[in-house]
SERO-4910 file (N, C-alpha, C, O; in steps of 0.05 Angstrom, whole numbers):
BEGIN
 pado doro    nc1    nc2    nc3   cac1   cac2   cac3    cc1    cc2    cc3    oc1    oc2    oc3
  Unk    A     17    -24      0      0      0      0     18     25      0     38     24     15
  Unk    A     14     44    -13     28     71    -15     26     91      7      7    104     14
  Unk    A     47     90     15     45    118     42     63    154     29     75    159      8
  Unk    A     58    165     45     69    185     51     81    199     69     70    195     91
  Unk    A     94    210     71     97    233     99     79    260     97     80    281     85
  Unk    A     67    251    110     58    279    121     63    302    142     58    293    164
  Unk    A     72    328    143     85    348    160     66    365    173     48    379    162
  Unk    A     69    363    189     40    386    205     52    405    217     71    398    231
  Unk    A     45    437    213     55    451    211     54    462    245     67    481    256
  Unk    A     40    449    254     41    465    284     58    439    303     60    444    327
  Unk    A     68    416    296     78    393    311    107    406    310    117    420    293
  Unk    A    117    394    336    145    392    349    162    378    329    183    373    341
  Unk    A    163    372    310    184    358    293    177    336    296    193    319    290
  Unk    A    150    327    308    142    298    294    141    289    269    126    302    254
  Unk    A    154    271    259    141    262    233    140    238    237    158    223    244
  Unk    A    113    233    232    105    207    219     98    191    196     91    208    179
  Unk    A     96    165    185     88    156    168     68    162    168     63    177    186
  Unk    A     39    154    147     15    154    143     -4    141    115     -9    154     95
  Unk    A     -8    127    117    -12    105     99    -42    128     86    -52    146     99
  Unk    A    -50    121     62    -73    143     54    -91    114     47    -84     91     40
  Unk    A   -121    129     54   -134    106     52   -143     96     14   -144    113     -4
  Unk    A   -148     71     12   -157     64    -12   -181     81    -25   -204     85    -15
  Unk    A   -171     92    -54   -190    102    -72   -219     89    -73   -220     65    -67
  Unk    A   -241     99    -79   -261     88    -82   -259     77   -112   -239     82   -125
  Unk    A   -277     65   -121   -273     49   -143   -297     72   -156   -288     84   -175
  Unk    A   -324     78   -149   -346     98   -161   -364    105   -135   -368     90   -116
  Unk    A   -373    129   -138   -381    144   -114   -413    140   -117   -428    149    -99
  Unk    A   -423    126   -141   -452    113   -138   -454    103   -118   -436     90   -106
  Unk    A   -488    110   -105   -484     78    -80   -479     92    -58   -500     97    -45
  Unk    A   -457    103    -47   -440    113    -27   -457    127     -9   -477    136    -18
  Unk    A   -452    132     20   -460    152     28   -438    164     40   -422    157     57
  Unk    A   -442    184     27   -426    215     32   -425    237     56   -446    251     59
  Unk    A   -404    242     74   -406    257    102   -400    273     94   -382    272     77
  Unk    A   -409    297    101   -405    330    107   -393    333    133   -407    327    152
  Unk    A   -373    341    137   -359    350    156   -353    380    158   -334    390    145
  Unk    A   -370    397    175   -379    429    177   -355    438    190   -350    414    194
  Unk    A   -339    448    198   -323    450    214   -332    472    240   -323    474    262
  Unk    A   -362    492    225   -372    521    229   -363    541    231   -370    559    246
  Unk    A   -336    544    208   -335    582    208   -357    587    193   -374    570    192
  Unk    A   -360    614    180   -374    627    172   -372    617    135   -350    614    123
  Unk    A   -396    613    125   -404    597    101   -396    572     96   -395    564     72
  Unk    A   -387    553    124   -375    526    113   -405    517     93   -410    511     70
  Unk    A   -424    520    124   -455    501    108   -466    512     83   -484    500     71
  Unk    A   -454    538     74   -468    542     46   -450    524     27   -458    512      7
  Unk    A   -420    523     37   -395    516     13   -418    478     19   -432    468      2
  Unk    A   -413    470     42   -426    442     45   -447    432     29   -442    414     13
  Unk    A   -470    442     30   -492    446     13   -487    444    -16   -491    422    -27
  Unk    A   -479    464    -29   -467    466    -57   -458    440    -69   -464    429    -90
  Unk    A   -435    433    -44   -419    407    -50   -439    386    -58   -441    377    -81
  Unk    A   -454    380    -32   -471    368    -33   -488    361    -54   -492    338    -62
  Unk    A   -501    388    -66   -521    387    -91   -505    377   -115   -514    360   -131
  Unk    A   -479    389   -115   -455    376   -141   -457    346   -143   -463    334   -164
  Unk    A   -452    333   -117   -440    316   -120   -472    291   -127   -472    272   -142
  Unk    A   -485    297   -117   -517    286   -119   -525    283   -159   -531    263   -172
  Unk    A   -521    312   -169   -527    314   -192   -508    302   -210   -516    296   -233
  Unk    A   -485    298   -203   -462    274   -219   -456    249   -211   -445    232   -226
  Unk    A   -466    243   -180   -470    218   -175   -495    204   -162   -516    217   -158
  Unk    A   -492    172   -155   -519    165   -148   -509    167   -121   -507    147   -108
  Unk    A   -503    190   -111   -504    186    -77   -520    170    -67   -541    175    -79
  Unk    A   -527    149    -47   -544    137    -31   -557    157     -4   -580    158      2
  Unk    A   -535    172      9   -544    185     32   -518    203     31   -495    200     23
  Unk    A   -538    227     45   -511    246     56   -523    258     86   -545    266     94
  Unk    A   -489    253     98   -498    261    132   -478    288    133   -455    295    127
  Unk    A   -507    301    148   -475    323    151   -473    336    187   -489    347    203
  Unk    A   -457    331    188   -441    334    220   -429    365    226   -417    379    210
  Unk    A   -434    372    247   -425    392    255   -401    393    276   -408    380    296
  Unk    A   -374    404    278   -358    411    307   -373    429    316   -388    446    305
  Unk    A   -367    423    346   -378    445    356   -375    468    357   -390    486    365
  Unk    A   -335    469    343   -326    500    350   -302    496    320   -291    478    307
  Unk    A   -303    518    318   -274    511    290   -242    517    301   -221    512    288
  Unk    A   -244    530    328   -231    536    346   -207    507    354   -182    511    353
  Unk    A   -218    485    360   -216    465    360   -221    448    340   -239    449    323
  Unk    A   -197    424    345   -197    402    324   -228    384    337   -235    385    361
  Unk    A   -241    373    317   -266    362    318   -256    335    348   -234    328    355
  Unk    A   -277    330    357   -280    315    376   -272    276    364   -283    267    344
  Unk    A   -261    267    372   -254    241    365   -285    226    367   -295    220    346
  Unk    A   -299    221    387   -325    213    381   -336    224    356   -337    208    338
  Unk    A   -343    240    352   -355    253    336   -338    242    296   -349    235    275
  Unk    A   -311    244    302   -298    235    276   -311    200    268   -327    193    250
  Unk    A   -295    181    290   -308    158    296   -331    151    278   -332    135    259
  Unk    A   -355    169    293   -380    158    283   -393    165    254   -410    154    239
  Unk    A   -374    190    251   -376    195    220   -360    174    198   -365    168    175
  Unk    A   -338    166    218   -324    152    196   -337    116    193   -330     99    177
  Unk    A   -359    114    215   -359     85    210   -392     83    198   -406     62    197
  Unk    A   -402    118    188   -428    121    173   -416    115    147   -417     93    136
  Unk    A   -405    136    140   -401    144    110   -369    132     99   -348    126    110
  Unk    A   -379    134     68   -357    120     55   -334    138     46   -314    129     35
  Unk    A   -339    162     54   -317    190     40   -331    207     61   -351    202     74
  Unk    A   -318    227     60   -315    256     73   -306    272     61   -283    268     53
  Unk    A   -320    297     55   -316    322     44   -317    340     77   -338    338     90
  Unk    A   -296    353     86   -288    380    104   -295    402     93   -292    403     69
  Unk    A   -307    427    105   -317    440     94   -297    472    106   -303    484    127
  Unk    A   -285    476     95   -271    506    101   -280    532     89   -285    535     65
  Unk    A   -281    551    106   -291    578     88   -285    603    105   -271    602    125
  Unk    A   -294    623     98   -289    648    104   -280    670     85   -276    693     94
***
C-alpha cells in the first residue's frame, strides 16, 4: 500500500508515516459525510458540495455533522461515528 509523509505545521518535529486510505472504485451507491467545521459559510460551501455531488452521482445518503467549534480540532467521538457512517468525507472550510 502507498504511504506518505505527512508534516504538520504546528507539531514539534514529529514526523510520521501515514498510509492514505484506498480510492473508491465509483461514488454511486455511497453515502457521503459533510464534515462542517462552522466558520462562517462552511454550510453554504457544504450544501453546494452536496447538490454537485448528488447531480453527478448516485449518492445513496448524505450526513452532515457539525464541530462544535472551529476553534478546535473536531471531537474524536464525533470523527469515529462519521467515519464508520459514510464512505468519503468532504471537510468544509470557508471564510
Amino acid at each position: 500500500m502507498p504511504h506518505t509523509n505527512l508534516l504538520d505545521p504546528t507539531s514539534q518535529g514529529d514526523v510520521s508515516t501515514k498510509f492514505l486510505a484506498p480510492r473508491l472504485d465509483s461514488l454511486d451507491g455511497k453515502v457521503m459525510g459533510l464534515l462542517n467545521i462552522t466558520k462562517n459559510g462552511s454550510d453554504i460551501f457544504l450544501d453546494r458540495i452536496a447538490e454537485l455531488m448528488q447531480e453527478r452521482f448516485d449518492i445513496a445518503e448524505v450526513i452532515h455533522v457539525k464541530k462544535p467549534t472551529f476553534t478546535r480540532p473536531a471531537p474524536t467521538e464525533l470523527l469515529v461515528e462519521l467515519a464508520e457512517q459514510a464512505d468519503f468525507v468532504v471537510e468544509g472550510l470557508a471564510d
